[in-house]
C-alpha positions as CSV (number, residue, x, y, z in Angstrom):
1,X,-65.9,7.7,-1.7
2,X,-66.2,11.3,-0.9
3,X,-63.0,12.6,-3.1
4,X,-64.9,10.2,-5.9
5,X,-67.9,12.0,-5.5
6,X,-66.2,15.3,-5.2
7,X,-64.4,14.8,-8.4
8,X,-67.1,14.1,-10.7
9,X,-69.1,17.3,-9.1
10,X,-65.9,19.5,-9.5
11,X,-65.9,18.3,-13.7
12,X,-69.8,19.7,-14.1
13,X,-69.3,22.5,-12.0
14,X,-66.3,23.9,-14.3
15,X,-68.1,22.6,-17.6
16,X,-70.6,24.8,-16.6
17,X,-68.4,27.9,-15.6
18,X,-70.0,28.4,-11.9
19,X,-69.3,31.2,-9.5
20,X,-70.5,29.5,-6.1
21,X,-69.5,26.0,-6.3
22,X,-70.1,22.7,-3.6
23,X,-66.9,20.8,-5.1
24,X,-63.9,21.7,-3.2
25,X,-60.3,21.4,-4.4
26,X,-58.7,18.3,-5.5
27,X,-55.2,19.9,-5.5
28,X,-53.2,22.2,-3.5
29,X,-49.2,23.2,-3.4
30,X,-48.5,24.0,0.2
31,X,-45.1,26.0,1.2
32,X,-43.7,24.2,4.0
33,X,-41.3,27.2,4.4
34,X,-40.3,30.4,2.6
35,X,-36.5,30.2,4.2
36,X,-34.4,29.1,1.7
37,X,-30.7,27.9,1.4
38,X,-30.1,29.1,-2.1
39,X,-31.0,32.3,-4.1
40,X,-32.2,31.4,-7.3
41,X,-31.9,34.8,-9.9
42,X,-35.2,33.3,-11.7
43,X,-37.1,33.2,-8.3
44,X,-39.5,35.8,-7.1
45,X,-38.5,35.6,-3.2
46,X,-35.3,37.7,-3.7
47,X,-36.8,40.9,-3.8
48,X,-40.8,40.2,-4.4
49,X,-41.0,38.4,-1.2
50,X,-43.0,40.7,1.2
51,X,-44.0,38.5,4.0
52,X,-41.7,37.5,6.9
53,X,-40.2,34.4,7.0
54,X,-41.6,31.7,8.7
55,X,-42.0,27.6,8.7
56,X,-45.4,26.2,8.7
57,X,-46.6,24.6,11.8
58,X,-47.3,20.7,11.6
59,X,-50.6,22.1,13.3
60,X,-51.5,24.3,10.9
61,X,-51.0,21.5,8.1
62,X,-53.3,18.9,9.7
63,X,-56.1,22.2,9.9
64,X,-55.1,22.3,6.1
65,X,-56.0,18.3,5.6
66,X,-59.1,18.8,7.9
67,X,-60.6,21.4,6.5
68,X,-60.0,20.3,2.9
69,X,-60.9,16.1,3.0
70,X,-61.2,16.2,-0.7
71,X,-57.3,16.8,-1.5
72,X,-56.3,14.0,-3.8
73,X,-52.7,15.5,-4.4
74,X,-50.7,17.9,-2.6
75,X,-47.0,19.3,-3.6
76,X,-44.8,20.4,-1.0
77,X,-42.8,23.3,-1.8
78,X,-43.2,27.3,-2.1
79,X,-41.0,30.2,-2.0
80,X,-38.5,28.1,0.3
81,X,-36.7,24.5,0.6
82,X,-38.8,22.0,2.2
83,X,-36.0,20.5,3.9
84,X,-35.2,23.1,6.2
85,X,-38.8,22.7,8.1
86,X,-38.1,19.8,10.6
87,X,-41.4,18.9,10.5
88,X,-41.3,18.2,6.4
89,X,-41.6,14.5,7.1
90,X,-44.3,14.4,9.7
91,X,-46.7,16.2,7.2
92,X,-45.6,13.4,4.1
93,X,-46.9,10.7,6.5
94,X,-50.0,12.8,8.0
95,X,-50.9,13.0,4.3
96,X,-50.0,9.8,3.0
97,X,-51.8,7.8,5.8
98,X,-55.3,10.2,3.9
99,X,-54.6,8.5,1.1
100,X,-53.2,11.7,-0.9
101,X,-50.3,11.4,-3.2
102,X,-47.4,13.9,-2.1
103,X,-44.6,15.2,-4.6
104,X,-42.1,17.3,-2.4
105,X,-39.7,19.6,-4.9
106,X,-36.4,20.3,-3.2
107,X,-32.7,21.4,-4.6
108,X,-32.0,18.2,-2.1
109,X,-28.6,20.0,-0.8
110,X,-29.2,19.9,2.7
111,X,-30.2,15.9,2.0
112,X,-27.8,14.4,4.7
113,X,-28.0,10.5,5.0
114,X,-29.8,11.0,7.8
115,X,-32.3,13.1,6.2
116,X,-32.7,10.9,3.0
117,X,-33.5,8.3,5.4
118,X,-36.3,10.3,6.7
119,X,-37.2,11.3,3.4
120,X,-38.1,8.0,1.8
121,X,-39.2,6.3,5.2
122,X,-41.8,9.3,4.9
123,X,-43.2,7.9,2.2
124,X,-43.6,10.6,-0.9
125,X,-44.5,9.7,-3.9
126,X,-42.4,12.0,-5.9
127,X,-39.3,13.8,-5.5
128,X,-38.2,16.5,-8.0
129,X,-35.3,18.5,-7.8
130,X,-34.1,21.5,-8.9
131,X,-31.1,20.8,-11.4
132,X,-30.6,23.5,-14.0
133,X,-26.8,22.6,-15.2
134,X,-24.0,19.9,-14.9
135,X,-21.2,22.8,-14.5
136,X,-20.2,23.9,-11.2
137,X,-19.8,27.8,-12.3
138,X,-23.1,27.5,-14.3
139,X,-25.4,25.6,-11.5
140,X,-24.2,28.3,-9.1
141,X,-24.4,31.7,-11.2
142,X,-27.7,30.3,-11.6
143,X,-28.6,28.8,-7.8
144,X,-26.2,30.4,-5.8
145,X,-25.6,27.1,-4.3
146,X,-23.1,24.4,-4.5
147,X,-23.7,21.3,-7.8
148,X,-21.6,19.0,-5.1
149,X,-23.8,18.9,-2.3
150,X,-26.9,18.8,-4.5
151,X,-25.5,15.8,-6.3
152,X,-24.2,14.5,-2.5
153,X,-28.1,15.0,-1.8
154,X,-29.2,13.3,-4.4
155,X,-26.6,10.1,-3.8
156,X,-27.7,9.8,-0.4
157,X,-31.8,9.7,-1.4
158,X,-31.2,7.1,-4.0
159,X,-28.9,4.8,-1.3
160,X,-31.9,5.5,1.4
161,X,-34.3,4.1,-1.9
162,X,-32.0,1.2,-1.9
163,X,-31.8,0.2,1.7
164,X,-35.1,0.3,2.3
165,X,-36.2,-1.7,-0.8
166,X,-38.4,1.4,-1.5
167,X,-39.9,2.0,-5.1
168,X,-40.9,5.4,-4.3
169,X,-40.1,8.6,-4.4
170,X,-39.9,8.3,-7.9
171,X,-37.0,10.9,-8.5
172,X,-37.3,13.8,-11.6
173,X,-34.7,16.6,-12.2
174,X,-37.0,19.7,-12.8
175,X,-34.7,21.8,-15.0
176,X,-35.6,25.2,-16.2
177,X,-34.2,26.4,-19.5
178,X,-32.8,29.6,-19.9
179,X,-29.9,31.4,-21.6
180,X,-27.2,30.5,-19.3
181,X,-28.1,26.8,-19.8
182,X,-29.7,26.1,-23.0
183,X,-26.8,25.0,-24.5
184,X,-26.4,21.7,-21.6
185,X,-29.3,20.0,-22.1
186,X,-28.1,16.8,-23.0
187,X,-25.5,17.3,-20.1
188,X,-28.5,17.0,-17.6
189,X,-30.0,14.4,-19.1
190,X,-26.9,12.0,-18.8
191,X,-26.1,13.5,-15.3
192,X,-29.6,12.6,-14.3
193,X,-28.9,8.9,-16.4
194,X,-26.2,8.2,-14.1
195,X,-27.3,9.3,-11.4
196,X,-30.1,6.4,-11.5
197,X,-32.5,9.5,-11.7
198,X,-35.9,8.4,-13.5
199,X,-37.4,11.2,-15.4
200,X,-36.1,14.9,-16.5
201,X,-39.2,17.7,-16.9
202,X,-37.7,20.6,-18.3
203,X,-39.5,24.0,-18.3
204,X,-39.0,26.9,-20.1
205,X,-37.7,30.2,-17.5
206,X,-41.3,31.7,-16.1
207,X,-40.9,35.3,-15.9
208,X,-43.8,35.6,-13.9
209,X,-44.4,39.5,-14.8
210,X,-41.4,40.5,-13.1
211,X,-38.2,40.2,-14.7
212,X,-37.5,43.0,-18.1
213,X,-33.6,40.9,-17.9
214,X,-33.9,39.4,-21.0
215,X,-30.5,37.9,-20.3
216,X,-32.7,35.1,-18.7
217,X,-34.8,34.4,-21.5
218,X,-33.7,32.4,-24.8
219,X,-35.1,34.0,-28.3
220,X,-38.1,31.6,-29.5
221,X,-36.3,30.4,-32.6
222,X,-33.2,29.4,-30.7
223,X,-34.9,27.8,-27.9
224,X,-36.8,25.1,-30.5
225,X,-33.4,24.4,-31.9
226,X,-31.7,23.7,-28.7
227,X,-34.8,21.4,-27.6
228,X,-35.1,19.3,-30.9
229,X,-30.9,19.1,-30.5
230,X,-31.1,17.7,-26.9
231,X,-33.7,15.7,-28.4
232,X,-32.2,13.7,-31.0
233,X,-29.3,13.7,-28.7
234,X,-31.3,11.7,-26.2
235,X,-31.9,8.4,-28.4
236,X,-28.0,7.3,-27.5
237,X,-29.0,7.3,-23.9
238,X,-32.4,6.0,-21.9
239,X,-33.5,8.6,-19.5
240,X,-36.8,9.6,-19.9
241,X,-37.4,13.4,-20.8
242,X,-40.3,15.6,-21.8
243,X,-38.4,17.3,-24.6
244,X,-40.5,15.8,-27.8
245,X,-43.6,16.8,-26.0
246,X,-42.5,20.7,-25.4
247,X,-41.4,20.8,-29.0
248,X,-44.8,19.0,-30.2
249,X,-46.7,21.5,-27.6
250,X,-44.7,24.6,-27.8
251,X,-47.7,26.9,-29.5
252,X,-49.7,25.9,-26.5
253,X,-46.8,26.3,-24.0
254,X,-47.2,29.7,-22.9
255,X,-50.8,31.5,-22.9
256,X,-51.9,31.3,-26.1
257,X,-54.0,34.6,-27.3
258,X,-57.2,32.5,-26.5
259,X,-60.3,33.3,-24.4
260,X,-60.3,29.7,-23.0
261,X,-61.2,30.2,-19.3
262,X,-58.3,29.3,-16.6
263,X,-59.6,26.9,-14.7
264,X,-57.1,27.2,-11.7
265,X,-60.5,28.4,-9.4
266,X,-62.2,25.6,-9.6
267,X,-59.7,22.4,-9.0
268,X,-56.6,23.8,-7.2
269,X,-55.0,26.6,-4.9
270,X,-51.8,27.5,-3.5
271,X,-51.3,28.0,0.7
272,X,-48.7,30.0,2.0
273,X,-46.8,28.9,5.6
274,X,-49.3,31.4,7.2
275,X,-52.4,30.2,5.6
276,X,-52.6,33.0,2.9
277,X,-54.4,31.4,-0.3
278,X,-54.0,31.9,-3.7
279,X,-54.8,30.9,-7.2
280,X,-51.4,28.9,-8.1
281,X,-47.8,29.0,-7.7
282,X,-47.6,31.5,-10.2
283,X,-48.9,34.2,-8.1
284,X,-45.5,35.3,-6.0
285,X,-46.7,38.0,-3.6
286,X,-48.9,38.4,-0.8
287,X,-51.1,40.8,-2.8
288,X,-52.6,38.3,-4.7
289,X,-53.9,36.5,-1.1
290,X,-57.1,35.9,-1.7
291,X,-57.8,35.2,2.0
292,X,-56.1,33.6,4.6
293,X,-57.0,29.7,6.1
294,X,-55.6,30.1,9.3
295,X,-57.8,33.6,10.6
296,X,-61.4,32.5,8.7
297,X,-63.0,29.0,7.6
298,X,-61.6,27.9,4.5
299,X,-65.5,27.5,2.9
300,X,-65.6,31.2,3.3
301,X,-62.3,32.0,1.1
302,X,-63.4,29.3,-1.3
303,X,-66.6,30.2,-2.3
304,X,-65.9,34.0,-0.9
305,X,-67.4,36.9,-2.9
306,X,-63.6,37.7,-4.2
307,X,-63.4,33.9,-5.1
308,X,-66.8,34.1,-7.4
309,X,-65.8,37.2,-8.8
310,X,-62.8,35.7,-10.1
311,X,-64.4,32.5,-11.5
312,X,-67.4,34.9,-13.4
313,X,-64.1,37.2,-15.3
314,X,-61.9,33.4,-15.8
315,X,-65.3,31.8,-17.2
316,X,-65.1,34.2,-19.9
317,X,-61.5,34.1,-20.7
318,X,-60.4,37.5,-18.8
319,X,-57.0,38.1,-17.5
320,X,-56.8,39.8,-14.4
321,X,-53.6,40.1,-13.0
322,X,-50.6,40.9,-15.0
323,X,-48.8,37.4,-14.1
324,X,-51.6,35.5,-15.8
325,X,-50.1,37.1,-19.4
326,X,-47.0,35.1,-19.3
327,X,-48.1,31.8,-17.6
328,X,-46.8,28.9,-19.0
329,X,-48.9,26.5,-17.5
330,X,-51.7,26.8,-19.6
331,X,-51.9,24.1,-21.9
332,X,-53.0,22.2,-18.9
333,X,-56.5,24.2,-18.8
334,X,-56.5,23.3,-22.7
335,X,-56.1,19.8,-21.7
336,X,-58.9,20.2,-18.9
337,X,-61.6,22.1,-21.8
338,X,-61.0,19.4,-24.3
339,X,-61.8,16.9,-21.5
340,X,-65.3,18.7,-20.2
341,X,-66.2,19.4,-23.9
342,X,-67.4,15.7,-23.6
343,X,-69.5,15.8,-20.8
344,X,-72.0,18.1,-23.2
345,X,-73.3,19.9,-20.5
346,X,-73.8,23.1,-22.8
């Protein structure tokens, strides 16, 4: 009843743009860790990453899940691979026995047998993995990490699946495009096919506002051509894929020159291992903290005079920090103002 209640409350207060607000978050990513086994050249920890490392505490998560009952959904991952905190699956079933549907995104290459038993005993909903290309030399120019074991990872979660008589995690690939991989779409698709995998979300490279590399990027034009190719390609096989939609959406993809508010401050947040929050996954460094969990109440970050300063500059459309400019995420907050445009509040 309360997350019902908290839900409908959240809707008017971001329909009506409010700086101070009662509803609390409905979603939060949490980073279980920020130690990872791979070095991905698109990711942000390699040389943005300026805290120490460090694993969450299964503590510190169950403070998380007291302090915000309204969580409806949380995703488990950060700037690290959920897999190498030992206490991963204890927080799935803290969670799932609230009620809250858990997605934990891992590259899945440190999933022994034993682990995928853990894994689906624990009870996630969703499992997305990082898998960028079919190609040995490709996957690890790009991951610094082995295809075999991922794929040994991945074998071993969907036998655990099987064992148990489990229908969930439901298991996507999460693949980003860039240059080095454009041209293997389909590849992925029928790896992820045969793999008994049940969805592929691919995701154009986020350069967050770091990377000037423009080996990473693919020119606009070429990157439609390569999507509506995989595309077509896709009718032989089954798998299902989000490619149509990013080629009916991609005007909307990344941040349109709009003054649409974010709406990020209102519904979600992003906690760091050590409790530092922040508006989304999309803000890298611990700069953007906007306060920290773990040393003051979360009710004091959330509604914090740094908080309602950011929701008054949003409200209007304002871009504050220089990763907001290339977010791709933002046809979601189109989504969410086309949705509170019929509440008629205004």
């Amino acid at each position: 009843m309360l997350k019902k209640i908290n839900n409908s409350l959240n809707k008017i207060e971001m329909a009506l743009g409010r700086k101070k607000i009662f509803s609390y978050p409905k979603y939060a990513q949490i980073e279980p860790t920020n130690r990872c086994n791979q070095r991905c050249i698109m990711c942000p920890r390699n040389d943005q990453m300026d805290v120490p490392l460090g694993d969450l505490t299964l503590e510190n998560f169950k403070s998380i899940l007291k302090q915000i009952p309204t969580l409806t959904d949380i995703q488990l991952n950060g700037l690290g691979e959920p897999l190498l905190n030992n206490d991963i699956f204890e927080m799935i079933k803290c969670a799932k026995s609230k009620n809250i549907n858990i997605t934990v995104t891992s590259n899945l290459a440190l999933a022994t047998s034993e682990k995928a038993k853990k894994l689906v005993a624990a009870g996630p909903d969703l499992l997305k993995i990082s898998m960028d290309s079919t190609d040995p030399e490709i996957y690890h120019s790009i991951r610094n990490g082995n295809l075999e074991d991922a794929i040994t990872g991945i074998k071993n979660v969907i036998r655990a699946k099987k064992e148990a008589g489990s229908k969930k995690p439901s298991i996507w690939f999460n693949s980003i495009i860039m240059n080095k991989n454009v041209d293997g779409l389909i590849k992925i698709l029928k790896l992820a096919e045969e793999l008994g995998v049940d969805m592929v979300r691919f995701k154009p490279i986020d350069t967050f506002d770091l990377y000037s590399d423009r080996d990473l990027l693919v020119e606009r034009n070429k990157l439609i051509e390569r999507i509506k190719v995989a595309d077509e390609e896709s009718k032989k096989i089954k798998i299902r894929h989000n490619l149509s939609h990013l080629i009916k959406n991609f005007s909307t993809y990344y941040r349109p020159q709009t003054d649409l508010p974010c709406f990020s401050p209102w519904y979600e947040l992003y906690i760091q291992y050590y409790g530092g929050v922040r508006l989304c996954c999309e803000f890298y460094s611990k700069k953007y903290d906007i306060g920290n969990m773990f040393e003051e109440s979360f009710k004091s970050v959330w509604n914090g005079k740094k908080m309602q300063q950011i929701r008054a500059e949003f409200k209007k459309g304002h871009i504050l920090f220089p990763v907001c400019k290339t977010c791709n995420r933002f046809q979601r907050n189109i989504q969410i103002h086309n949705k509170l445009k019929k509440l008629k509040l205004k």
